[in-house]
C-alpha positions, -999 to 999 in steps of 0.1 A, spaced: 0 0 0 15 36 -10 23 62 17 -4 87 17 6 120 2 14 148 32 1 184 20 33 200 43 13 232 42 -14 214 72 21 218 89 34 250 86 19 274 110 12 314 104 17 333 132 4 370 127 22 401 141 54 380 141 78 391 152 61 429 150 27 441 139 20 432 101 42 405 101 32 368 91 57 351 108 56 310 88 63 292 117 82 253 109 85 242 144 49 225 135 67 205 107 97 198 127 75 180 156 57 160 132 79 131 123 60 117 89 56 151 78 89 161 86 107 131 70 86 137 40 102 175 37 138 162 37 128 132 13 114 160 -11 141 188 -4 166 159 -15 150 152 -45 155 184 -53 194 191 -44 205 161 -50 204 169 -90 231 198 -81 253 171 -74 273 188 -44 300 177 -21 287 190 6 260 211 24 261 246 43 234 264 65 227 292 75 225 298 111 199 291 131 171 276 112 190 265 83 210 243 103 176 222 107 172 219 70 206 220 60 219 187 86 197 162 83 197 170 47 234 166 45 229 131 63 202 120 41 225 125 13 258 109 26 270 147 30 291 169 52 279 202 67 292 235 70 281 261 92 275 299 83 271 317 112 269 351 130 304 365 142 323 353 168 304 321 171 328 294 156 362 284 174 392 286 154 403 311 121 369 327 102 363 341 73 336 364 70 315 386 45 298 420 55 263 427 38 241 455 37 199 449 57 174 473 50 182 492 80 224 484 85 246 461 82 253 427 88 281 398 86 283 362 82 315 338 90 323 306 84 355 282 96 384 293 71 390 254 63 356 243 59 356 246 21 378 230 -1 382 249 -27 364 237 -60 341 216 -39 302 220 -44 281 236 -20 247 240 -17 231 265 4 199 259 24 179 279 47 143 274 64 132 309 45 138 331 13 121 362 22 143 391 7 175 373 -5 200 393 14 211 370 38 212 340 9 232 360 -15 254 373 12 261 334 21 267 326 -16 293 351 -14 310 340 18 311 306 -1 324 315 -34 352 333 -11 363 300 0 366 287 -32 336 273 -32 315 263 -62 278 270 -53 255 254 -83 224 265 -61 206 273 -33 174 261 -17 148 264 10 119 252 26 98 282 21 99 311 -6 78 347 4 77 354 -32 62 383 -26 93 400 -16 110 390 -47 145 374 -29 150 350 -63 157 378 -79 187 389 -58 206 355 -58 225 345 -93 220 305 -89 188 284 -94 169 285 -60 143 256 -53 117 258 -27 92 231 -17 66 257 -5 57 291 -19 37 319 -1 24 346 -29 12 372 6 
């Protein structure tokens, strides 16, 4: 007998004036706590990477590490960690990038990255594609190859696709 087919939508969660007024805050922890549902979201976000044929897997913290690990597992991968500064032992490199209101920066461990390896990128969210791109380019400053990024849900109403210069693929889009 076939698996029935989950709708991961019945398990993502919108919380309204999240984390300020106006805000629809898409909250996974729903997903995460639901282990059928949750299994099927890594089965279908590797069917999706697994094309880009990468060496290894990165995140960005905090949410993308739970997308980005059990991903990397599922697929016989490493993972890399791209995280706020000061946060990882040992020599960092880092990338400064511009928010809508300041700045911000995002490090890594210097020998993470082989150079020429491929690395996907993965995050719970593309909202405005800032904090993606910015990761792309801390990657590519490693040496990396990065043949595409991807998350679990896209706000394409905020238009962050258009900001990043690789394929992105999203299991769930939100068009408000």
């Amino acid at each position: 007998m076939p698996e029935p087919v989950i709708d991961l939508r019945e398990h993502i969660r919108g919380i309204p004036d999240f984390p300020k007024p106006g805000i629809l805050f898409y909250d996974i922890s729903t997903l995460l706590r639901h282990g059928p549902a949750w299994h099927a979201a890594m089965a279908r976000m590797a069917a999706l990477v697994r094309p880009y044929k990468p060496d290894v897997l990165a995140g960005i913290e905090s949410r993308g590490f739970l997308v980005a690990a059990p991903l990397a597992l599922e697929l016989g991968l490493g993972f890399v960690m791209l995280r706020k500064p000061r946060k990882l032992p040992g020599a960092t490199i880092g990338l400064d990038y511009a928010l809508e209101y300041g700045t911000d920066r995002i490090e890594m461990q210097a020998d993470a990255i082989v150079p020429g390896q491929r690395v996907v990128l993965l995050d719970d969210l593309l909202a405005t594609g800032g904090t993606m791109a910015a990761g792309i380019g801390l990657l590519r400053q490693a040496g990396a190859e990065v043949p595409a990024v991807a998350a679990l849900i896209e706000l394409t109403f905020l238009g962050g696709r258009a900001r990043l210069d690789v394929p992105c693929e999203t299991l769930l889009r939100y068009d408000d």
